[in-house]
DSSP file (Angstrom, degrees, kcal/mol; ACC not computed):
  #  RESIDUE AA STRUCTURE BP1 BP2  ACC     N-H-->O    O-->H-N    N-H-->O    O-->H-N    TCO  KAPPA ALPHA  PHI   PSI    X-CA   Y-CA   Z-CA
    1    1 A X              0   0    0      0, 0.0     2,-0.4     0, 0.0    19,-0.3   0.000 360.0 360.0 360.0 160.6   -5.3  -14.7   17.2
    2    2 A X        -     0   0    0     17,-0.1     2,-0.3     2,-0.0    17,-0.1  -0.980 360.0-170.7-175.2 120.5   -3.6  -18.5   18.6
    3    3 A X  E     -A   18   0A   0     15,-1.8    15,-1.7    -2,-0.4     2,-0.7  -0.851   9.4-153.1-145.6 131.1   -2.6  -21.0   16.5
    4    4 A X  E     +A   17   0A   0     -2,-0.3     2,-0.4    13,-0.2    13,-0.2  -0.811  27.4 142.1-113.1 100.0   -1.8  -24.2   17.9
    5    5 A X  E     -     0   0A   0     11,-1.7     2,-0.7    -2,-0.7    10,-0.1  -0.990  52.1-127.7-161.2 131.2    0.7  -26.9   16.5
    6    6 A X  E     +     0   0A   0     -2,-0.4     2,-0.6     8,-0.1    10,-0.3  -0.548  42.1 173.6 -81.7 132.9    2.6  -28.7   18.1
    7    7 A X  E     -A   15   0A   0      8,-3.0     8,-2.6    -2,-0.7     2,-0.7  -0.973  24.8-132.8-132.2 130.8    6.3  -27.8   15.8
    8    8 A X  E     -A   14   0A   0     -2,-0.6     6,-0.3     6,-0.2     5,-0.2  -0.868  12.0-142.2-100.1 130.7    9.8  -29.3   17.1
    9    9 A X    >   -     0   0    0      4,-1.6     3,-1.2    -2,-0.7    44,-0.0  -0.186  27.0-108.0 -50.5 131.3   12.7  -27.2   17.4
   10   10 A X  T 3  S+     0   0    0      1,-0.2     2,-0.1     2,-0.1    -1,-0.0   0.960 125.4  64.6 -25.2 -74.5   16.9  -28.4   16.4
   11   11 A X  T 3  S-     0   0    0      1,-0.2    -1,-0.2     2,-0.0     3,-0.1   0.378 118.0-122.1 -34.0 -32.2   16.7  -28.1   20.3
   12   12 A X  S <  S+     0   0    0     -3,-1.2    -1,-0.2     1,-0.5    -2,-0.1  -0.534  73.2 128.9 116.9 -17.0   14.3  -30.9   20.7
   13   13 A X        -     0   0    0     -5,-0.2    -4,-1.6     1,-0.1    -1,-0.5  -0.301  53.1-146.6 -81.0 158.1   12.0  -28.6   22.4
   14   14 A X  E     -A    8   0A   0     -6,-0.3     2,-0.5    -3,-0.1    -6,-0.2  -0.743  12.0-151.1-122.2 137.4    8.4  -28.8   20.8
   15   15 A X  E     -A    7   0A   0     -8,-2.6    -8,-3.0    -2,-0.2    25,-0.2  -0.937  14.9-179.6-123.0 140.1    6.3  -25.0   20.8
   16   16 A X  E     +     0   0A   0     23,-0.7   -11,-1.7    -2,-0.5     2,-0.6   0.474  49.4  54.8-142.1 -71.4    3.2  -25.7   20.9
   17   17 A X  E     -AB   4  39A   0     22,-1.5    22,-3.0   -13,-0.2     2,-0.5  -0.859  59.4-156.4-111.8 125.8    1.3  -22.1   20.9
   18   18 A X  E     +AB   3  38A   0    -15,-1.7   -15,-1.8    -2,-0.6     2,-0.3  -0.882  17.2 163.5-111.3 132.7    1.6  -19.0   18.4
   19   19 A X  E     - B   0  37A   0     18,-3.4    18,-2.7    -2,-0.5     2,-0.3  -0.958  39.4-115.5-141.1 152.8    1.0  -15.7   18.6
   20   20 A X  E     + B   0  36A   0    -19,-0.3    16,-0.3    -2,-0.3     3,-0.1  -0.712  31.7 175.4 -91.9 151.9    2.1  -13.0   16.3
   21   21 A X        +     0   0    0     14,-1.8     2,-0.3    -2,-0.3    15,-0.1   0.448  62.7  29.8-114.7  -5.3    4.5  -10.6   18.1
   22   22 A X        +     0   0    0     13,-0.8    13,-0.3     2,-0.0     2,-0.3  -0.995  46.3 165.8-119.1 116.6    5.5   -8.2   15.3
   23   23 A X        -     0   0    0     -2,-0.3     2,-0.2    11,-0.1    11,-0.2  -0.658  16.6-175.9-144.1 140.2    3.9   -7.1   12.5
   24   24 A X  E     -D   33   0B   0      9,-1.5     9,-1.0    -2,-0.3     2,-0.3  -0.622   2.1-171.8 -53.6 136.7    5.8   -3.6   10.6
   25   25 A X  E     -D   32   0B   0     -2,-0.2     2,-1.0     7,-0.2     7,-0.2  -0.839   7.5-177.3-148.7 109.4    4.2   -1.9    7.6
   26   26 A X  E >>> -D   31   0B   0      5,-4.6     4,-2.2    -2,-0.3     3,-1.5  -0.411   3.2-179.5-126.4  92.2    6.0    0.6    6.0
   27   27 A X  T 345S+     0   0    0     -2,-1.0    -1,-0.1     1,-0.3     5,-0.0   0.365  79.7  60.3 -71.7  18.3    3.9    2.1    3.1
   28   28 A X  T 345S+     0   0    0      3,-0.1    -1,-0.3    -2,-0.0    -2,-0.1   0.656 115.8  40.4-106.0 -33.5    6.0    4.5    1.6
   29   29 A X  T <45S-     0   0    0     -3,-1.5    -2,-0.2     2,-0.2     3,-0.1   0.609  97.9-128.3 -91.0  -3.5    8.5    1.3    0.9
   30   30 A X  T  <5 +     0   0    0     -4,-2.2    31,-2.5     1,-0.3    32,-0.3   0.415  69.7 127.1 102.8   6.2    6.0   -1.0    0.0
   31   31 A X  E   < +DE  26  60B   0     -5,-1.2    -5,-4.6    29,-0.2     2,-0.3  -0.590  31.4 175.7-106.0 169.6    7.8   -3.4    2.7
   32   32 A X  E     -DE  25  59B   0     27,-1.4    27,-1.2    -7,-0.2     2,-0.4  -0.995  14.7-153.9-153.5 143.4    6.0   -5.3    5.8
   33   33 A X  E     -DE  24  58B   0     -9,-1.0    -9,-1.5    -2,-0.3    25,-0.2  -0.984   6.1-165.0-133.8 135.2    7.5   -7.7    8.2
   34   34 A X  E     - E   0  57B   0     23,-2.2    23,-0.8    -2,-0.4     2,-0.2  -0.405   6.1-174.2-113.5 167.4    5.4  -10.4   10.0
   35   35 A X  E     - E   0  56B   0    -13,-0.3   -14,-1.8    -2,-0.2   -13,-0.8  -0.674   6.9-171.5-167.3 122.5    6.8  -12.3   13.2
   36   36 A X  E     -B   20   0A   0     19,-2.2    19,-0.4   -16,-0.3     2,-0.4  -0.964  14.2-150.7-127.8 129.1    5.0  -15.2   14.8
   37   37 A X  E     -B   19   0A   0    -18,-2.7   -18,-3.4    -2,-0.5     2,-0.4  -0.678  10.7-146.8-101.1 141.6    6.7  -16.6   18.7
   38   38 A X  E     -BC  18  53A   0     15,-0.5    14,-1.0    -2,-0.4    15,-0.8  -0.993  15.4-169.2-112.3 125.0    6.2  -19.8   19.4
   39   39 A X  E     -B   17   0A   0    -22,-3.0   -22,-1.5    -2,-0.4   -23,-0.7  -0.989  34.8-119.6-123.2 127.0    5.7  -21.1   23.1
   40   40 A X  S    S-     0   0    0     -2,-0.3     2,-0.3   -25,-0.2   -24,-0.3   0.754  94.7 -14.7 -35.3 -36.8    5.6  -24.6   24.8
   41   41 A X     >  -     0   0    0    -25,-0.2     4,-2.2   -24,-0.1     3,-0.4  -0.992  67.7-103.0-170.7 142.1    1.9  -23.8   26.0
   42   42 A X  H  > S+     0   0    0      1,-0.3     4,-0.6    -2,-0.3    -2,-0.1   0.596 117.0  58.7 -53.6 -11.7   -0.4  -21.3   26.3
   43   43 A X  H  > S+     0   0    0      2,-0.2     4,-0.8     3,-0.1    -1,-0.3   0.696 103.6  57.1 -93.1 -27.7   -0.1  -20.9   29.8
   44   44 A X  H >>>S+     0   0    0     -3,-0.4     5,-2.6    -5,-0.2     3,-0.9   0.984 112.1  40.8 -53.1 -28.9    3.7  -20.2   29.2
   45   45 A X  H ><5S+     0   0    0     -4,-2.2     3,-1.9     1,-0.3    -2,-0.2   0.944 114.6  50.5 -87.7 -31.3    2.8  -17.5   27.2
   46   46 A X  H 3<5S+     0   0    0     -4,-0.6    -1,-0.3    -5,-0.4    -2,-0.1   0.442 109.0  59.2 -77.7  16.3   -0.3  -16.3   29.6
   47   47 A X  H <<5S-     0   0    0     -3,-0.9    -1,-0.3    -4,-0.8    -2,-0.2   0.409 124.3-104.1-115.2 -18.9    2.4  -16.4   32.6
   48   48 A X  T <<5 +     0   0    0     -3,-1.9     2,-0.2    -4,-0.8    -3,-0.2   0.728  64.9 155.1 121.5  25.1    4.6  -14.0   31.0
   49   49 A X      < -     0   0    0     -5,-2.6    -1,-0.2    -6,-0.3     3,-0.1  -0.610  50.7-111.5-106.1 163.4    7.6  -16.4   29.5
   50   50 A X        -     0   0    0     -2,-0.2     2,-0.3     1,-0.1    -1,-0.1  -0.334  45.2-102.3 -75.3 157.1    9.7  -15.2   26.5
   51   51 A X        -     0   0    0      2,-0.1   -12,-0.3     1,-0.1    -1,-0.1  -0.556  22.2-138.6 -85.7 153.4    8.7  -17.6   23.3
   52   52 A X  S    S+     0   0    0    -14,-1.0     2,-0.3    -2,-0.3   -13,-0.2   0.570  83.3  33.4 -90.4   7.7   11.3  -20.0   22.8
   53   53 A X  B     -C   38   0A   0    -15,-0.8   -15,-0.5     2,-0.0     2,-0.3  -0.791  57.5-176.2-157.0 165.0   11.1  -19.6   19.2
   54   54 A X        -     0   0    0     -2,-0.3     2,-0.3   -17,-0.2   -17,-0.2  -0.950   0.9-177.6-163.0 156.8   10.3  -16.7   16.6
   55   55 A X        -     0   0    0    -19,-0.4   -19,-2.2    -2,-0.3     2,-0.3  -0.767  12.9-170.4-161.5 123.2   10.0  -17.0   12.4
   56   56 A X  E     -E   35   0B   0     -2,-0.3     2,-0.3   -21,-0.3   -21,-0.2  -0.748   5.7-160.1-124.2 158.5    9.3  -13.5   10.5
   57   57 A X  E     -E   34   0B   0    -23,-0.8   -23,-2.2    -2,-0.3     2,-0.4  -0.984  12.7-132.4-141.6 135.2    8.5  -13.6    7.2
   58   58 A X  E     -E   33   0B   0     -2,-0.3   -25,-0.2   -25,-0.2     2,-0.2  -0.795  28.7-176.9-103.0 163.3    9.0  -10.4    5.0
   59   59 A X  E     -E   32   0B   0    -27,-1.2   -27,-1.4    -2,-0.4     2,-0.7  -0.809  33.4-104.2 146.2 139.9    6.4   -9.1    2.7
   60   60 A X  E     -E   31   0B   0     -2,-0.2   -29,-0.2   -29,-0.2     4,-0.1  -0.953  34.0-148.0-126.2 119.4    5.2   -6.5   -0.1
   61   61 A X  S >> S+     0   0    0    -31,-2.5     3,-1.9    -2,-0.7     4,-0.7   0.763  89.2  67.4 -45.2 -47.3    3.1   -4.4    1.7
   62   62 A X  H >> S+     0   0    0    -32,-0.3     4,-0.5     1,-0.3     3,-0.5   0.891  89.5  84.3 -70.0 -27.0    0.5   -3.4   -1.2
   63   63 A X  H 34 S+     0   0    0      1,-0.2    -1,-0.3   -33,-0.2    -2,-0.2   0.828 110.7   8.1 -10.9 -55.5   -0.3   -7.2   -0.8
   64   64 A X  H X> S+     0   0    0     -3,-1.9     4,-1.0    -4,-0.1     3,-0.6   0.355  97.2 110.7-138.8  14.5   -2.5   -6.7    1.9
   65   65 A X  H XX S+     0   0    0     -4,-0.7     4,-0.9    -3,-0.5     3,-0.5   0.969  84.1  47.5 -64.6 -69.1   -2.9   -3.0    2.1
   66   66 A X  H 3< S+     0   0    0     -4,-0.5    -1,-0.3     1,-0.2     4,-0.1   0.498 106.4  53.5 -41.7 -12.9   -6.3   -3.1    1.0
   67   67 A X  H <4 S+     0   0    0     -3,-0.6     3,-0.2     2,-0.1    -1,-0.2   0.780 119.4  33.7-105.0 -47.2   -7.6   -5.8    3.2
   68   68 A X  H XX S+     0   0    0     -4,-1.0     4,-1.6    -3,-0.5     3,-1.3   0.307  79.8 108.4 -99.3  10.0   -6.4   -4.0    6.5
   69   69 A X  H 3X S+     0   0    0     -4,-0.9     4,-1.9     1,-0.3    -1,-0.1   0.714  82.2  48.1   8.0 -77.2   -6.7   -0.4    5.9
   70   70 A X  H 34 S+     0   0    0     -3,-0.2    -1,-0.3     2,-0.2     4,-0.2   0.443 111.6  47.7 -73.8  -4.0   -9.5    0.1    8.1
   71   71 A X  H X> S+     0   0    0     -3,-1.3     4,-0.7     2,-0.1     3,-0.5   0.627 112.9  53.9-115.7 -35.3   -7.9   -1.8   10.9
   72   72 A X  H >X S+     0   0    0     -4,-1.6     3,-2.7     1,-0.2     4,-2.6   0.962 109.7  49.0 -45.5 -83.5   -4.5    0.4   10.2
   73   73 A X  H 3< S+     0   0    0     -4,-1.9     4,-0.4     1,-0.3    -1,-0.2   0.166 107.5  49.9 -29.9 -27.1   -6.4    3.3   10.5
   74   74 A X  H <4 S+     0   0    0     -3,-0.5    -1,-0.3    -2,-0.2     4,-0.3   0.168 109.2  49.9 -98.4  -8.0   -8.1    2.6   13.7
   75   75 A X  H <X S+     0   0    0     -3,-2.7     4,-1.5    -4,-0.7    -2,-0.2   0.458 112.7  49.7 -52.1 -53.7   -4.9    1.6   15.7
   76   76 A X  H  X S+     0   0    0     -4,-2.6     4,-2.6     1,-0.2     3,-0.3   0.985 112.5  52.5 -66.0 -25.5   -2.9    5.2   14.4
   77   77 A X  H  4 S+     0   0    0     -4,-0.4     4,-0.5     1,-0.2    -1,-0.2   0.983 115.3  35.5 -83.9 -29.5   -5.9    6.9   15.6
   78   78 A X  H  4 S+     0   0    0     -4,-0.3     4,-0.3     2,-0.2    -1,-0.2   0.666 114.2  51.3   4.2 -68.1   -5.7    5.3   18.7
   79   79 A X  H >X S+     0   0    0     -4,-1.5     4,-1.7    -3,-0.3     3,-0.8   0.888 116.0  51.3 -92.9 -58.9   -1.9    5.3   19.1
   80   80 A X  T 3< S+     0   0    0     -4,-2.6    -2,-0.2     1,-0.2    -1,-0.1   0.464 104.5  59.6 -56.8  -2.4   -2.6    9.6   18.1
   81   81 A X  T 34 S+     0   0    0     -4,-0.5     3,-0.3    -5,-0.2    -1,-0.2   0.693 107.3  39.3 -90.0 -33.9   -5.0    9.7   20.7
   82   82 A X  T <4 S+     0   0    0     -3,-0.8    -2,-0.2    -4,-0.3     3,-0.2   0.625 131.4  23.9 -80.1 -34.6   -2.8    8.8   23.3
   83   83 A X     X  +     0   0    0     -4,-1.7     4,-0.6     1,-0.2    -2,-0.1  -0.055  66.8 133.8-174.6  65.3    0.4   10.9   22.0
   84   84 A X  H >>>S+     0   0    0     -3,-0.3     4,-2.2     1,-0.2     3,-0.7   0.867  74.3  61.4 -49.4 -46.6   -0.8   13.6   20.0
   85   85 A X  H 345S+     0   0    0      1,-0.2     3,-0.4     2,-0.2    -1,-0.2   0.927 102.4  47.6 -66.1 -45.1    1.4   15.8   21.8
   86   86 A X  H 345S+     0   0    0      1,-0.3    -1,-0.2     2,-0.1    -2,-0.1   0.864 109.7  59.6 -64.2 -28.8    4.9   13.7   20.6
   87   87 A X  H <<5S-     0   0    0     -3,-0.7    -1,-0.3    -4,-0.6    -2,-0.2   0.996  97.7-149.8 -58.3 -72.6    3.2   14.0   17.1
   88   88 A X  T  <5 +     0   0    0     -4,-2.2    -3,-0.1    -3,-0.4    -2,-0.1   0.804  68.7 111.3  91.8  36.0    3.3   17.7   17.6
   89   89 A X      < +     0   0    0     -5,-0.6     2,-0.3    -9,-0.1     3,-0.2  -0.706  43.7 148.3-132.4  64.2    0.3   17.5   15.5
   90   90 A X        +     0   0    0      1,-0.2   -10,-0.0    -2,-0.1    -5,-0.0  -0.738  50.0  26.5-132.9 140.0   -2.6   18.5   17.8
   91   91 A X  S    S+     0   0    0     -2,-0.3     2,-0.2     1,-0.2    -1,-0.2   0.907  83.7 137.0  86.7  33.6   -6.0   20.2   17.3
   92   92 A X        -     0   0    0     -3,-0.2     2,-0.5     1,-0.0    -1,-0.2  -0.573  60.5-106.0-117.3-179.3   -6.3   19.2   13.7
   93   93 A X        -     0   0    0     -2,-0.2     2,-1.2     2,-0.0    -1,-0.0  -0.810  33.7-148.1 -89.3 127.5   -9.6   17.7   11.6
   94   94 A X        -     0   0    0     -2,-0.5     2,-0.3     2,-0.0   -17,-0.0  -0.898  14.3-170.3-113.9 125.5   -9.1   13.9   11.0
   95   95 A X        -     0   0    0     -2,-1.2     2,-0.4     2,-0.0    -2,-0.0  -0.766  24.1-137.8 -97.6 152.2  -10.8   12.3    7.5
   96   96 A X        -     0   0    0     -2,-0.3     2,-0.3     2,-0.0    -2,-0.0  -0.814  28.6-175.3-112.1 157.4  -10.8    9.4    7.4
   97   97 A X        -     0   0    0     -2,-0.4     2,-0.9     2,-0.0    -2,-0.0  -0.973  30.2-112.6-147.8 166.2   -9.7    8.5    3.5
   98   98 A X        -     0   0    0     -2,-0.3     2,-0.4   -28,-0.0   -32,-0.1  -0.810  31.8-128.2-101.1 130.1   -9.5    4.7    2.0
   99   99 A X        -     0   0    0     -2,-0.9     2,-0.4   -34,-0.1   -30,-0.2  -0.694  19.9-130.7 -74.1 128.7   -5.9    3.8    1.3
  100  100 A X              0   0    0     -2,-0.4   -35,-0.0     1,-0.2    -1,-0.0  -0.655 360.0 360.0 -74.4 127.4   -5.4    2.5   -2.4
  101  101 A X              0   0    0     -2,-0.4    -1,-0.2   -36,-0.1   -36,-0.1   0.556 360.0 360.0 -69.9 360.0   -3.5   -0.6   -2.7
């Protein structure tokens, strides 16, 4: 996801291209933290340069629990596929189950 507007900084400098760089979900505290980086131009950001900008926005999780669920769920199994062993959780049955908002 890219969203493109040109926004000027206090600095004068104008960011141009956004991409989110954060996003935290923490459902046992209902909270979630968003963070979208701002960068002069999409070739800064596709050359590797730090955003000159950031704006995070904090959030009640059960908000939007229901709408992204299935997308959660399919990044941890992922992320547990790769480092089951740190989990120290290995060799188990995964259900998949629908989280309630």
């Amino acid at each position: 996801m890219e969203l493109v507007k040109n926004i000027e900084l206090a600095n004068g400098v104008i960011a141009s291209y956004w991409k989110p760089v954060r996003i935290d979900l923490n459902l046992v505290e209902n909270a979630g933290v968003a963070e979208i980086g701002g960068w002069i131009s999409a070739e800064a950001y596709n050359t590797g340069k730090e955003p000159v900008t950031t704006r995070k926005v904090n959030f009640n999780a059960k908000d939007i629990i229901s709408q992204v669920s299935t997308g959660l769920d399919s990044i941890f199994l992922k992320v547990y596929g790769v480092y089951k062993s740190s989990f120290a959780i290995e060799d188990v049955e995964v259900v998949q189950e629908e989280i309630k908002a």
